[in-house]
C-alpha positions as CSV (number, residue, x, y, z in Angstrom):
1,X,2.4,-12.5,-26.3
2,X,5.8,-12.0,-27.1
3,X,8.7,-12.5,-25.0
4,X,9.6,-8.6,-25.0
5,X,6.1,-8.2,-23.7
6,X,7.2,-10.0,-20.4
7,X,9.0,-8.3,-17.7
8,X,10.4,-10.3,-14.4
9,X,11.0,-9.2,-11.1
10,X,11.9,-9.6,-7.8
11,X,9.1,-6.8,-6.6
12,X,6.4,-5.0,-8.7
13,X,4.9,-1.7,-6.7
14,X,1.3,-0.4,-8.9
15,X,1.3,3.3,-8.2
16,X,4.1,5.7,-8.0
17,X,2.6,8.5,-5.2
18,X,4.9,9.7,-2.5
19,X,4.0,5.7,-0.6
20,X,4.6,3.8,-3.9
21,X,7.7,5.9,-4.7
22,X,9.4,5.4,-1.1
23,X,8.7,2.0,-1.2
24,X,10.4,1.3,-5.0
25,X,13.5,3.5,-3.9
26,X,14.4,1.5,-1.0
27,X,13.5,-1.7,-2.4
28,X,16.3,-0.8,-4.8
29,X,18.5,-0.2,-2.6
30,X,17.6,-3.0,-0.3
31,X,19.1,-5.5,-3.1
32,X,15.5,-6.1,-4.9
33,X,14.9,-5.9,-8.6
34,X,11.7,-3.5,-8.7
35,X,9.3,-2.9,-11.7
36,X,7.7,0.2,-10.4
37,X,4.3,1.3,-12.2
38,X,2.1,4.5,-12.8
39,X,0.4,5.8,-15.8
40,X,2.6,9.3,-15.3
41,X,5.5,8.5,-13.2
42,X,7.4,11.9,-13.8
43,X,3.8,14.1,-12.7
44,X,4.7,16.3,-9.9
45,X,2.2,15.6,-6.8
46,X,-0.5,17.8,-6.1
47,X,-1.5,17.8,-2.9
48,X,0.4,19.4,0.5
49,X,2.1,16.6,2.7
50,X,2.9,17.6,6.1
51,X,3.3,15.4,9.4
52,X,5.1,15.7,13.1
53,X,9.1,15.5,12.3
54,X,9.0,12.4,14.9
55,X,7.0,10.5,12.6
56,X,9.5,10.0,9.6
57,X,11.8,7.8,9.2
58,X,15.7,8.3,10.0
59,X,16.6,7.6,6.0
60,X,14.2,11.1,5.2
61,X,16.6,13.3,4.0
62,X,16.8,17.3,5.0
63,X,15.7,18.1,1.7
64,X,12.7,16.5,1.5
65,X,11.6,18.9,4.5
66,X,10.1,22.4,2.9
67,X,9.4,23.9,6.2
68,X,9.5,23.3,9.9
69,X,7.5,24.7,12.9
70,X,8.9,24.2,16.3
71,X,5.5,23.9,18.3
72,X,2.6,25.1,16.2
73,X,-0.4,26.5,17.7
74,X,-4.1,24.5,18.1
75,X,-7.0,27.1,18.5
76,X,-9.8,26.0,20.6
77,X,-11.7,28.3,23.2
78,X,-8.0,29.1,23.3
79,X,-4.8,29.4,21.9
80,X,-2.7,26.4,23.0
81,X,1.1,25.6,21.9
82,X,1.9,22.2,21.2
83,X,5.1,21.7,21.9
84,X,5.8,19.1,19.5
85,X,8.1,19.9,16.2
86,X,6.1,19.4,12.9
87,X,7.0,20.2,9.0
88,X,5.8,20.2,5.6
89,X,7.1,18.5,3.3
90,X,8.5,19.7,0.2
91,X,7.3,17.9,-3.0
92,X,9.9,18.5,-5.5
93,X,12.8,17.4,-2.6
94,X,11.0,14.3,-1.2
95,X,10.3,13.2,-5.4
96,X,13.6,13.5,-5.9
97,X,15.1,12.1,-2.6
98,X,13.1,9.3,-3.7
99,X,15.1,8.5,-6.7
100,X,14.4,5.2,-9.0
101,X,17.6,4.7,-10.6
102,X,18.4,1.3,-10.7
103,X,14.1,0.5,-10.8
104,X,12.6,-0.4,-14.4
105,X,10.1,2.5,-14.5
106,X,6.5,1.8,-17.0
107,X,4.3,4.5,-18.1
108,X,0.9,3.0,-18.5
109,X,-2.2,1.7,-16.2
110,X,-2.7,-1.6,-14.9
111,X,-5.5,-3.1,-15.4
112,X,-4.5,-6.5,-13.5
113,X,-3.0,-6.4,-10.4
114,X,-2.5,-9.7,-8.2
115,X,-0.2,-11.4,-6.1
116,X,2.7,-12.2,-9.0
117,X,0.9,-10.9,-11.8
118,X,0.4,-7.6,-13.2
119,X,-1.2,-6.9,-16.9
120,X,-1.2,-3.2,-18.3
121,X,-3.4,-1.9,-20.6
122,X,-0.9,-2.2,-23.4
123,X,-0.8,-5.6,-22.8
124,X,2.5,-5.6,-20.6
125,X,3.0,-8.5,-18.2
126,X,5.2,-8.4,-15.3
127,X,5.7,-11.2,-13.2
128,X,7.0,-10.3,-9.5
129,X,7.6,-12.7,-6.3
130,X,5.4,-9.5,-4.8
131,X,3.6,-7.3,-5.7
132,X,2.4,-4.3,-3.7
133,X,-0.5,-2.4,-4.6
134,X,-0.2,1.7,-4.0
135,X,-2.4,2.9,-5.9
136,X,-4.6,4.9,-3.5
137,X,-8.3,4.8,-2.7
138,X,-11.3,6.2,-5.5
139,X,-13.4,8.7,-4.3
140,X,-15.3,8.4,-1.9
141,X,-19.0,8.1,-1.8
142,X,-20.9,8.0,1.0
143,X,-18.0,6.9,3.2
144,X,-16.5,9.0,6.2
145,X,-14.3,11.6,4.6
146,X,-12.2,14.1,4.5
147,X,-12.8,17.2,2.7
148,X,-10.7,20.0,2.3
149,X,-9.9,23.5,0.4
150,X,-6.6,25.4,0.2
151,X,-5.8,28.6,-1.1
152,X,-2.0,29.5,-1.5
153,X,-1.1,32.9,-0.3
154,X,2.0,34.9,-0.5
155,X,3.4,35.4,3.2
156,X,3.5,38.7,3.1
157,X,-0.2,38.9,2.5
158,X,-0.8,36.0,4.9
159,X,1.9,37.7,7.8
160,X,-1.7,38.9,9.9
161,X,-2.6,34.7,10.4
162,X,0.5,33.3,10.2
163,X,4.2,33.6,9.9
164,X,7.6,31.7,9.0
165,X,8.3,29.3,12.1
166,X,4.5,29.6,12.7
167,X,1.6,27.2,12.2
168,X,-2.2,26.4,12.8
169,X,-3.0,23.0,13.2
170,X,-6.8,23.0,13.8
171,X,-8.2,26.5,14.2
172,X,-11.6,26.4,15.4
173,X,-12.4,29.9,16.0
174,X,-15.5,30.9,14.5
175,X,-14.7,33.4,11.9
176,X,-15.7,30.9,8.8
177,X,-19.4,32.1,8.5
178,X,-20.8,28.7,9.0
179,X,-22.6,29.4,11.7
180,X,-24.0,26.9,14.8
181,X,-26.2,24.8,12.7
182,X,-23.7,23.6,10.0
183,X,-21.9,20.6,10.1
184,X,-18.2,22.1,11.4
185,X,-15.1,22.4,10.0
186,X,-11.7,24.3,10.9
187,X,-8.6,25.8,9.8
188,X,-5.4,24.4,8.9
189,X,-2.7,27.2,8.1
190,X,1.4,26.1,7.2
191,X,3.7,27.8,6.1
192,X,5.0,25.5,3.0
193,X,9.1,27.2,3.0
194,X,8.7,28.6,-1.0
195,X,7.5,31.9,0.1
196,X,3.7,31.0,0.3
197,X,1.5,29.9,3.6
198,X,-1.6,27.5,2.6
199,X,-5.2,28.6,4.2
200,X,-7.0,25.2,4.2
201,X,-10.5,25.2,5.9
202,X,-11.2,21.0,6.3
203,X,-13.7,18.9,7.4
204,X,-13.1,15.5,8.9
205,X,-15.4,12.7,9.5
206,X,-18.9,13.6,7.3
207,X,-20.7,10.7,5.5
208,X,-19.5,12.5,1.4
209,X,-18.2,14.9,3.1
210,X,-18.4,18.5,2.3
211,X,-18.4,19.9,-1.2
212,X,-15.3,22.1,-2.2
213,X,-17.9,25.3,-3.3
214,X,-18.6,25.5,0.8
215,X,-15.4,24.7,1.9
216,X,-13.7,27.3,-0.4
217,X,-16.5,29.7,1.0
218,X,-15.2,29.4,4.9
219,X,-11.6,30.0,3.9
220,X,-12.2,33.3,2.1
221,X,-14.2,34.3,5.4
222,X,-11.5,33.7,7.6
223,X,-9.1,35.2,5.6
224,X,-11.7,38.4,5.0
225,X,-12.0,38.3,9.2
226,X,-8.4,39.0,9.8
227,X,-8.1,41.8,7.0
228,X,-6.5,39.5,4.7
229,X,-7.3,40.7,1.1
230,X,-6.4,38.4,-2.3
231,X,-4.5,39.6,-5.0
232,X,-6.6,37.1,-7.1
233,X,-4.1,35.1,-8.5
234,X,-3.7,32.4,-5.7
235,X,-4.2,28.8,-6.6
236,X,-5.6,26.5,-4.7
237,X,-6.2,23.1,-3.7
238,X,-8.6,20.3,-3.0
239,X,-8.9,17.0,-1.0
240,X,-11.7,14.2,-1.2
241,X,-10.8,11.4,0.5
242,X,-12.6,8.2,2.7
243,X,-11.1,7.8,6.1
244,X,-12.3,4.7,7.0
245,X,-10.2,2.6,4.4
246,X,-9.6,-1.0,6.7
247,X,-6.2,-2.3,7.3
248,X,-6.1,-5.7,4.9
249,X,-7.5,-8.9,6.8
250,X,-8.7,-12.3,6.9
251,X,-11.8,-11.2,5.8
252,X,-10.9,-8.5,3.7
253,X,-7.8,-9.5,1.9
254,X,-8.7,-12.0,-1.5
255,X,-6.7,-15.2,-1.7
256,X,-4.1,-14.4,-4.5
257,X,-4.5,-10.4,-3.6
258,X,-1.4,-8.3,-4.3
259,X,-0.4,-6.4,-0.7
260,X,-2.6,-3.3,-0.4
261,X,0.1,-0.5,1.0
262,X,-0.3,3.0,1.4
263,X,-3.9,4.7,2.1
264,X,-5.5,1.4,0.2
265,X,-3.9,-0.9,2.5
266,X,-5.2,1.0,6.0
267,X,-2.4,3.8,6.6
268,X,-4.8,6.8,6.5
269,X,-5.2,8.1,10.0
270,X,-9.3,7.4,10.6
271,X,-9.5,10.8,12.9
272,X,-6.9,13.0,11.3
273,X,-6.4,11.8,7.9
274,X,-2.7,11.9,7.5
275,X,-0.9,8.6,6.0
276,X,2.0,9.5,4.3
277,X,4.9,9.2,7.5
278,X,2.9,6.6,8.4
279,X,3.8,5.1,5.4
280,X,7.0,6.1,5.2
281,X,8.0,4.0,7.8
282,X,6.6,1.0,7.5
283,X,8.0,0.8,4.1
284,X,11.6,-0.7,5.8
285,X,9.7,-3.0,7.9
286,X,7.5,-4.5,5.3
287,X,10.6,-5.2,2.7
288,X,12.2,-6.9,6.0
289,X,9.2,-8.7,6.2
290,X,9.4,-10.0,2.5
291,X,12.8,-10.9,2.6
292,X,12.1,-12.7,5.5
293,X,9.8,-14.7,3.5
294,X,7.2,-13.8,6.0
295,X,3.7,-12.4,5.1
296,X,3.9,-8.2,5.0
297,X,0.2,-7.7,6.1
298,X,0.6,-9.8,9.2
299,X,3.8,-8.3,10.4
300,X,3.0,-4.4,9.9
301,X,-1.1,-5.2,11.2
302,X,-0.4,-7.5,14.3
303,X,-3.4,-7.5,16.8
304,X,-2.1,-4.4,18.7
305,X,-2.0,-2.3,15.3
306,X,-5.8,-3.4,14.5
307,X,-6.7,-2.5,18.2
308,X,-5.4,1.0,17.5
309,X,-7.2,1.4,14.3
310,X,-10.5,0.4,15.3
311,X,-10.5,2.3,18.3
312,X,-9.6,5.1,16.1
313,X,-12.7,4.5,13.4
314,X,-14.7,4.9,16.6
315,X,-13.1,8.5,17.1
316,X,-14.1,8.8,13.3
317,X,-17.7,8.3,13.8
318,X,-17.7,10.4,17.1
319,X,-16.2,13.4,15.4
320,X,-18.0,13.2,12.5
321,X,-21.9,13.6,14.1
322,X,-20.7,16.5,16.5
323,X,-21.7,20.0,16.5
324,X,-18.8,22.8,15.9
325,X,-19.4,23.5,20.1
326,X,-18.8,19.9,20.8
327,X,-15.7,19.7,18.9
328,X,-14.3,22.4,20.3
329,X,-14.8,21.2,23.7
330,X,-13.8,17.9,22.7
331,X,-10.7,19.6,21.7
332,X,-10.3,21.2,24.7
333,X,-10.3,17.7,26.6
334,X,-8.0,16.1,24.0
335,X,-5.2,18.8,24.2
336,X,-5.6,18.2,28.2
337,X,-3.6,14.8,27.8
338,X,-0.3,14.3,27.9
339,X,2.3,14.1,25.3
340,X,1.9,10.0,25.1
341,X,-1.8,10.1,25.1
342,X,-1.7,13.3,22.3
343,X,0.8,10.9,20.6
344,X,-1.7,7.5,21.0
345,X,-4.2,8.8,19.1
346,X,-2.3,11.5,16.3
347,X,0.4,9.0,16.0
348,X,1.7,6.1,17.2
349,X,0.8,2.8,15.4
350,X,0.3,0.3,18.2
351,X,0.3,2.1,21.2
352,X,-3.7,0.6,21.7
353,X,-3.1,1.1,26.2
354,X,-2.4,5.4,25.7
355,X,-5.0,5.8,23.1
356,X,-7.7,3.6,24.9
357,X,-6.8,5.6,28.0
358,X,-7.1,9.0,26.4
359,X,-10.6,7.8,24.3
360,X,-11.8,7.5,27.3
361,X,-10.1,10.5,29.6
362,X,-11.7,12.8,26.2
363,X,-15.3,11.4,26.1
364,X,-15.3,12.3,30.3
365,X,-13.9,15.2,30.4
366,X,-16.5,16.8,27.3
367,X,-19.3,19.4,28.7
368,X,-21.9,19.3,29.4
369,X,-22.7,15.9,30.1
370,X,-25.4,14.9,27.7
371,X,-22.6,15.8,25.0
372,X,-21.3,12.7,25.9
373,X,-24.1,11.1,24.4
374,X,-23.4,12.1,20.9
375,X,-19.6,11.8,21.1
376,X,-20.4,7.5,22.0
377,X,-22.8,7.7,19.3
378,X,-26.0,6.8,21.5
379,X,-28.1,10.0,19.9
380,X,-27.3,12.0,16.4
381,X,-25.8,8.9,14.8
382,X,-26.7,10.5,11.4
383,X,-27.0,14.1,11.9
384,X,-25.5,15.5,9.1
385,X,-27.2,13.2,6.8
386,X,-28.8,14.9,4.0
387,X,-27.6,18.4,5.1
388,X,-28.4,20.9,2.2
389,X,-25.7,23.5,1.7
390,X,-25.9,27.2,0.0
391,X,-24.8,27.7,-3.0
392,X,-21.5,28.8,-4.2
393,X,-20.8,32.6,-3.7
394,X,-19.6,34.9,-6.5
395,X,-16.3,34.0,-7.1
396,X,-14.5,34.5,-10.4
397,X,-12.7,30.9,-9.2
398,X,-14.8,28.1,-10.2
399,X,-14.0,25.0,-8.3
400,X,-15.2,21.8,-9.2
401,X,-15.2,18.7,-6.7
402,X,-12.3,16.5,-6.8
403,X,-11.9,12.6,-7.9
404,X,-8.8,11.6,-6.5
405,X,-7.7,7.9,-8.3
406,X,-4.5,7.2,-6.6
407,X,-2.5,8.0,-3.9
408,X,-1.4,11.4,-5.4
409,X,-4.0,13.4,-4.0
410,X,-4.3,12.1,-0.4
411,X,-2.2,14.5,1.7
412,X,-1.0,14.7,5.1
């Protein structure tokens, strides 16, 4: 191999979504000489990214914000505000806040990946004191997923639903045609701050999840019940991604492993799916971490963090064998809680005391009682197993199912 062939570095990040990105730019500017990796570096990302504005971290620039919603509305038996500030981000501003100047930047896939070693599939070698691996998660499977549709809509057309300053974070009214006996899934409506709201009907928590032909199906019946009529233009979206992805461990993490970050290194959000602010900031902490000399995994995953995350997988499984009546009023005890409980389970990374506290304060406060019984998991373990949806209606839109390879297409 010759010596052109060889690149050396201080840090090597393998993948270049919104995670990978953040953490190359402030690795840079943290002093470290960074290889940064991706077989299309310059491809705009696809999916919506949106998260509570108390979640990012303080070096998030204003333009990397597309839109921002001062307390947007959760729709369960009622209509409750949550009086907590929330945005979407803006994918062309946070790309470009993220700047790599100053990175060495390669086009092409990596087909090694390891602790100081990285080999591309042009034969490439870069050798790094670390190397973090953010390449997202494959599809997947049978796993516990999240599955989601979005249609773009002009605001003007989508004013009836939702308007500027105005947002639906889980709208569970039952206007998406699924009736009682399909496995449930709700609304998420944002306004995105380019002229254009996103209608995205999701589904959390279902072994494969559910296929984008239903999905796209429930949207255009909510949209149909509130008079909303396409121009037939709109584009759209999809999302296909596990939920359960473990934070990396004793006995999950390979001796001479690169460090997992991102959604493949446990930062998806088991009940909501969200990862990206999560991400964001841990990114500072884990470069402390490596300058440190100390181990990454160990200081952004002490026990408290894994307490919180498994208690959160069992949230996962509870949501994801309910009926759409027992989410709702699961919903309706959840929203009950106070602000540091809410934030325990939607947000905060360690915080295992609140979220324990409000796990338990939902489950007892969900009627009728024998509900409680499938929430815990001690009846319906598997009941949407197997379930056998209709096929796709007319639609001069053909979807197909997504594969999401990297961390480009896992949103929130």
């Amino acid at each position: 191999m010759s010596a052109q062939r060889v690149r050396r570095a201080d840090l090597c990040v393998v993948g270049l979504g919104p995670t990978g990105r953040a953490l190359a730019h402030r690795a840079v500017r943290a002093g470290f000489a960074v290889v940064a990796i991706d077989p299309r570096p310059e491809q705009p990302w696809l999916p919506t990214y949106s998260c509570w504005a108390d979640e990012l971290p303080a070096w998030v620039p204003e333009r990397a914000i597309g839109a921002r919603i001062a307390a947007p509305t959760v729709w369960t038996t009622t209509a409750r505000r949550i009086e907590r500030p929330y945005c979407v981000l803006s994918k062309s501003g946070l790309f470009e806040a993220l700047a790599l100047d100053g990175a060495t930047v390669l086009s092409g896939r990596a087909t090694t990946v390891r602790a100081h070693r990285v080999e591309l599939h042009d034969g490439t070698t870069i050798i790094a004191d670390t190397v973090f691996d953010t390449r997202g998660l494959p599809s997947p499977g049978p796993r516990r997923t999240a599955s989601a549709h979005g249609i773009f809509v002009d605001a003007d057309l989508a004013a009836p639903m939702v308007t500027e300053g105005e947002g639906l974070l889980l709208d569970w009214r039952p206007e998406n045609g699924a009736g009682p006996g399909a496995p449930p899934s709700f609304l998420y409506a944002v306004p995105l701050g380019d002229g254009r709201v996103i209608f995205e009907e999701t589904s959390l928590g279902l072994r494969g999840g559910m296929p984008q032909r239903e999905l796209r199906r429930r949207t255009l019946n909510r949209l149909a019940a509130h008079g909303i009529r396409l121009r037939g233009n709109e584009t759209h979206e999809a999302a296909h991604y596990p939920l359960d992805q473990p934070p990396p461990g004793p006995l999950t993490r390979r001796p001479g492993e690169a460090i997992p970050f991102g959604s493949r290194g446990g930062m998806i959000h088991p009940c909501t799916g969200y990862s990206v602010a999560d991400s964001l900031s841990l990114v500072d902490p884990a470069l402390d971490a490596v300058r440190a000399g100390l181990d990454p995994v160990r200081v952004l995953w002490p026990w408290q963090a894994r307490l919180v995350y498994w208690m959160r997988t069992r949230g996962l499984y509870g949501l994801g064998r309910l009926t759409t009546a027992q989410a709702v009023t699961m919903f309706d005890a959840f929203f009950d809680a106070s602000p540091r409980h809410q934030r325990a389970l939607l947000s905060a990374h360690d915080d295992y005391a609140a979220l324990g506290a409000v796990l338990v304060m939902t489950v007892s406060r969900t009627r009728p009682f024998h509900w409680r019984f499938d929430l815990v998991g001690m009846r319906n373990r598997n009941r949407w197993v197997g379930y056998e949806y209709g096929p796709a209606a007319v639609d001069s839109d053909p979807v197909l199912d997504p594969v999401l390879p990297d961390d480009r297409g896992v949103g929130g």
